[in-house]
C-alpha positions as CSV (number, residue, x, y, z in Angstrom):
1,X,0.0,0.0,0.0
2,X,1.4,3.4,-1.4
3,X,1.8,6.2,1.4
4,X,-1.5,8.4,-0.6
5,X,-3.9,5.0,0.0
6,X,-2.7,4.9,3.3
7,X,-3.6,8.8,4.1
8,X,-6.6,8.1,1.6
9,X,-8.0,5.0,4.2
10,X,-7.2,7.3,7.0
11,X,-8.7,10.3,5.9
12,X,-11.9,7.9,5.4
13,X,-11.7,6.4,8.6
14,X,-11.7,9.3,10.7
15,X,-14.3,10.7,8.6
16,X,-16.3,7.9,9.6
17,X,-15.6,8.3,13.3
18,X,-16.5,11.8,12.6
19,X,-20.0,11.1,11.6
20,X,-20.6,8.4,14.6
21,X,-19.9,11.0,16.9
22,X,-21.8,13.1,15.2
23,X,-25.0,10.5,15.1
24,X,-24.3,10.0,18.5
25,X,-24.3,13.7,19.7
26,X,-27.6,13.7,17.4
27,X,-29.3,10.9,19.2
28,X,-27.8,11.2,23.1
29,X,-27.7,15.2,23.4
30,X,-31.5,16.3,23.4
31,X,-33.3,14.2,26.3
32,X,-30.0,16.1,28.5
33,X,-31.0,19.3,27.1
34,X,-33.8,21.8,29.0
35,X,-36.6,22.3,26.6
36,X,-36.1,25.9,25.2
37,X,-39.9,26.8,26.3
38,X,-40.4,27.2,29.7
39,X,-44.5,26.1,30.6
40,X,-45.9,27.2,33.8
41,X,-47.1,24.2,36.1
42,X,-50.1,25.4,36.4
43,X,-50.7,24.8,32.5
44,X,-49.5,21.7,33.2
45,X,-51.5,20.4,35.6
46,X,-54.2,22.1,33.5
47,X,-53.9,19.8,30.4
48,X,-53.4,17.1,33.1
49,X,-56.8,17.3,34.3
50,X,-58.7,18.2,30.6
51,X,-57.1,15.0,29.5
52,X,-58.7,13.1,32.7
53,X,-62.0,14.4,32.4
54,X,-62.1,13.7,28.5
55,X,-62.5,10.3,27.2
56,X,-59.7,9.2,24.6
57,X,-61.3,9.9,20.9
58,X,-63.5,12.7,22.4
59,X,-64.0,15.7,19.7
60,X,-64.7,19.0,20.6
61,X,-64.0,22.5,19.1
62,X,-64.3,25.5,21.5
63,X,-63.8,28.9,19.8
64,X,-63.3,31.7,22.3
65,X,-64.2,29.4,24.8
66,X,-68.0,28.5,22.9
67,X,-68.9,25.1,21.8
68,X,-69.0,24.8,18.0
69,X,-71.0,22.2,16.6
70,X,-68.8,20.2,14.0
71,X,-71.3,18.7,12.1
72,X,-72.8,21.5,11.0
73,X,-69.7,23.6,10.6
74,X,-68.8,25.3,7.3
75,X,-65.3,26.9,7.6
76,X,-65.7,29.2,4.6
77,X,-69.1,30.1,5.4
78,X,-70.0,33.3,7.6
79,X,-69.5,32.3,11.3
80,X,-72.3,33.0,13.4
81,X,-71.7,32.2,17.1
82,X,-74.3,31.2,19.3
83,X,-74.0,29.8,22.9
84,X,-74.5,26.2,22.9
85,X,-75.1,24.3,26.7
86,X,-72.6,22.6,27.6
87,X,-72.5,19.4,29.6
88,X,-72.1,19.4,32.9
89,X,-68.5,17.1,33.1
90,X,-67.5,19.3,30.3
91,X,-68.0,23.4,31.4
92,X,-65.5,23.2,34.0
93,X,-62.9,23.2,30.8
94,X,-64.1,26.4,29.3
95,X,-63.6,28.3,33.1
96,X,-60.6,30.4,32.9
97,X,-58.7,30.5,35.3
């Protein structure tokens, strides 16, 4: 082996350790990392307790805190809002707090 192949095959295995570090900075690094938005716990515990009260698959669309009836909803059409009741397990999400 000629003393280019030899700096060629190095060149290409350090290249390679280069990128496994790399993937492995990629892959490790994050989870250590704090999350760049700070949330209040008190949003937290918010979304903790909608999700509770709501049964998985449940659909609802709230705009400006009123119930919007999906199946007659036309996006494109003019938006008329008109206070719907609520269910009783349900108003304590439109509260604000």
């Amino acid at each position: 082996m000629s003393e280019r192949e030899s700096r060629e095959l190095l060149l290409h295995v350090l290249l390679l350790l280069l990128l496994l570090l790399l993937l492995l900075l990629i892959l490790l690094l994050p989870p250590l990392l704090p999350s760049c938005m700070q949330v209040p716990s008190s949003l937290r515990d918010a979304v903790a307790a909608n999700q509770r009260m709501l049964s998985p698959g449940a659909n609802f669309l709230f705009l400006n805190g009123m119930l919007v009836e999906i199946r007659n909803f036309e996006f494109y059409s003019e938006i008329t809002y008109t206070a719907l009741p609520l269910p009783a397990d349900i108003s304590p999400l439109c509260t604000a707090h």
